[in-house]
C-alpha positions in Angstrom: 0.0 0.0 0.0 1.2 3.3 -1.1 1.3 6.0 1.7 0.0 8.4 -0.5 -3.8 6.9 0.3 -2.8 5.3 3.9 -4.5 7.4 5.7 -8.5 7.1 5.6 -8.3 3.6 4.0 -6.1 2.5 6.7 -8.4 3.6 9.1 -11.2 1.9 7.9 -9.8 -1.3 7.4 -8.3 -1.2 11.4 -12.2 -0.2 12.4 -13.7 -2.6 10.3 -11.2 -5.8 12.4 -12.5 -3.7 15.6 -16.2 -4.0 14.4 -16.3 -7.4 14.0 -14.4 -8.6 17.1 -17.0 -6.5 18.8 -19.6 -8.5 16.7 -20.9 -5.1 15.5 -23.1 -6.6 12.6 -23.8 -3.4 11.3 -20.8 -1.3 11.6 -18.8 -4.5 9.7 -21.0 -4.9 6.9 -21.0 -1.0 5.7 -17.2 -1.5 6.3 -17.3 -3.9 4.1 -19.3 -2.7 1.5 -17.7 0.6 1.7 -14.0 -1.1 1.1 -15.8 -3.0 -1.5 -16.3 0.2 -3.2 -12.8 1.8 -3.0 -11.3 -1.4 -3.9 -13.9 -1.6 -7.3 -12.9 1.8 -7.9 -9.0 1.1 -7.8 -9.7 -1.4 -10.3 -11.5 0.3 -13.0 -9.8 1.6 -15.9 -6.7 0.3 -17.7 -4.9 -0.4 -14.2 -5.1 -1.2 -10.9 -3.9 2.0 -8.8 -4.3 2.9 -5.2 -6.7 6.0 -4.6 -5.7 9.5 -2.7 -7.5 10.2 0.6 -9.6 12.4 -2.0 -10.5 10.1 -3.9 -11.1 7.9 -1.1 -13.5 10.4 0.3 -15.6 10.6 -3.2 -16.3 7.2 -3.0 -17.6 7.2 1.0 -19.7 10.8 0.1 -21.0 8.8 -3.0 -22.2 5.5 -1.1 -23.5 7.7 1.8 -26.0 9.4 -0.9 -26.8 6.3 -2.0 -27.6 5.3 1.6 -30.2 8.5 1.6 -31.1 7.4 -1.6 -32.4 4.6 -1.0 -33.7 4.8 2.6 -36.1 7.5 0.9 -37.2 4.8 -1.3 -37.7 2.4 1.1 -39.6 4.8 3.1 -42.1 5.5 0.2 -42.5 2.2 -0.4 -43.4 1.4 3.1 -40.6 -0.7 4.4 -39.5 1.3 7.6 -37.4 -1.7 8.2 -35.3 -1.1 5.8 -35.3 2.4 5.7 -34.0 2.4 8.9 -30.8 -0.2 8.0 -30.0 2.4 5.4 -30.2 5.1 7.4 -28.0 3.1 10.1 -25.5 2.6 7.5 -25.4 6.0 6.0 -25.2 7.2 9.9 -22.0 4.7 9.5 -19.9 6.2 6.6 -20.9 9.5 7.9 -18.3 9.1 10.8 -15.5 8.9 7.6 -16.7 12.7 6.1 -16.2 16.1 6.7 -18.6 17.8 8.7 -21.3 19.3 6.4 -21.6 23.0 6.2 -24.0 24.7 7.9 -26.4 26.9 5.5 -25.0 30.1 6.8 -21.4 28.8 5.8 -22.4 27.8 2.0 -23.8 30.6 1.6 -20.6 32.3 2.6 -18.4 29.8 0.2 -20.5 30.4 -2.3 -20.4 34.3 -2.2 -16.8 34.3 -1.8 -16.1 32.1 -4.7 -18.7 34.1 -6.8 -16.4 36.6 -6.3 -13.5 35.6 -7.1 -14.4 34.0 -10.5 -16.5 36.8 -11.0 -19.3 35.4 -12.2 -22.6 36.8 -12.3 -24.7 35.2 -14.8 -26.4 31.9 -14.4 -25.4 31.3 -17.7 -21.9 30.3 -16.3 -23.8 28.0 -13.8 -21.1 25.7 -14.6 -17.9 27.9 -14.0 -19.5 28.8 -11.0 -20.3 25.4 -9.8 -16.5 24.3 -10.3 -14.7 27.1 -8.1 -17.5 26.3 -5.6 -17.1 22.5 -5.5 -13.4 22.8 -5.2 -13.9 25.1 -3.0 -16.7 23.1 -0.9 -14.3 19.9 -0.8 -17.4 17.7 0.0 -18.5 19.3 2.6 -22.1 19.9 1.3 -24.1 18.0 -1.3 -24.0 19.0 -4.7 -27.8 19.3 -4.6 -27.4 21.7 -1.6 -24.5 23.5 -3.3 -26.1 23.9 -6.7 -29.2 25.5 -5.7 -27.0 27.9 -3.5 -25.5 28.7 -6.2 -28.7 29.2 -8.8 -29.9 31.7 -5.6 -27.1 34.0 -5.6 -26.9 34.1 -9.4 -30.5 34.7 -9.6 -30.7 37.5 -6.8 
């Protein structure tokens, strides 16, 4: 393993041994799944590589929406059941990301990177959108982030 990506990977393999000594059912099977996911995604493509704490991090945010996802679909479909074991899991890989931004705080990002690209159209939605992702660092769904952004250009 390269050190370049030790860090969060690390850190969820060494949980994921803890979880299931403890017999922690559900911690060890998002574990699981979530390595799962990192190690599909170091696979894909023309060669095997080992991911960046980054790109790490994309793959956790991108199962935890999926965990949203789809407890929102089990709840309209009326199995609580398993609305709540996706909601459990989410709850999970939400230990492994950032701290979201509070509404006040995108706001801010997004004025400030406004700003500095200078945009002031919506029809640079997408110019605007890049500073303010990179800017973001997954920290707030795009979702969230986009319709932030579609309010300041529209005000």
């Amino acid at each position: 393993m390269s050190t370049a990506a030790g860090g969060l990977k690390t850190r969820l393999s060494t949980d994921l041994t803890t979880a299931m000594k403890q017999r922690d059912e559900l911690v060890t099977s998002t574990l699981r799944m979530a390595l799962t996911a990192i190690r599909n995604e170091e696979v894909a493509g023309k060669a095997a590589r080992e991911l960046s704490d980054d790109e790490v991090l994309r793959v956790l945010t991108r199962e935890a929406k999926k965990r949203v996802e789809a407890a929102e679909a089990f709840a309209s479909g009326g199995r609580a059941d398993r609305a709540d074991r996706e909601r459990a899991e989410g709850e999970v890989l939400s230990r492994y990301l950032p701290a979201q931004l509070s509404d006040e705080e995108l706001t801010a990002v997004v004025a400030s990177a406004l700003a500095e690209t200078g945009v002031s159209d919506v029809k640079q939605m997408g110019k605007a959108m890049k500073a303010v992702q990179a800017a973001v660092a997954g920290r707030a769904q795009g979702g969230r982030v986009a319709a932030e952004v579609k309010r300041q250009l529209s005000a």
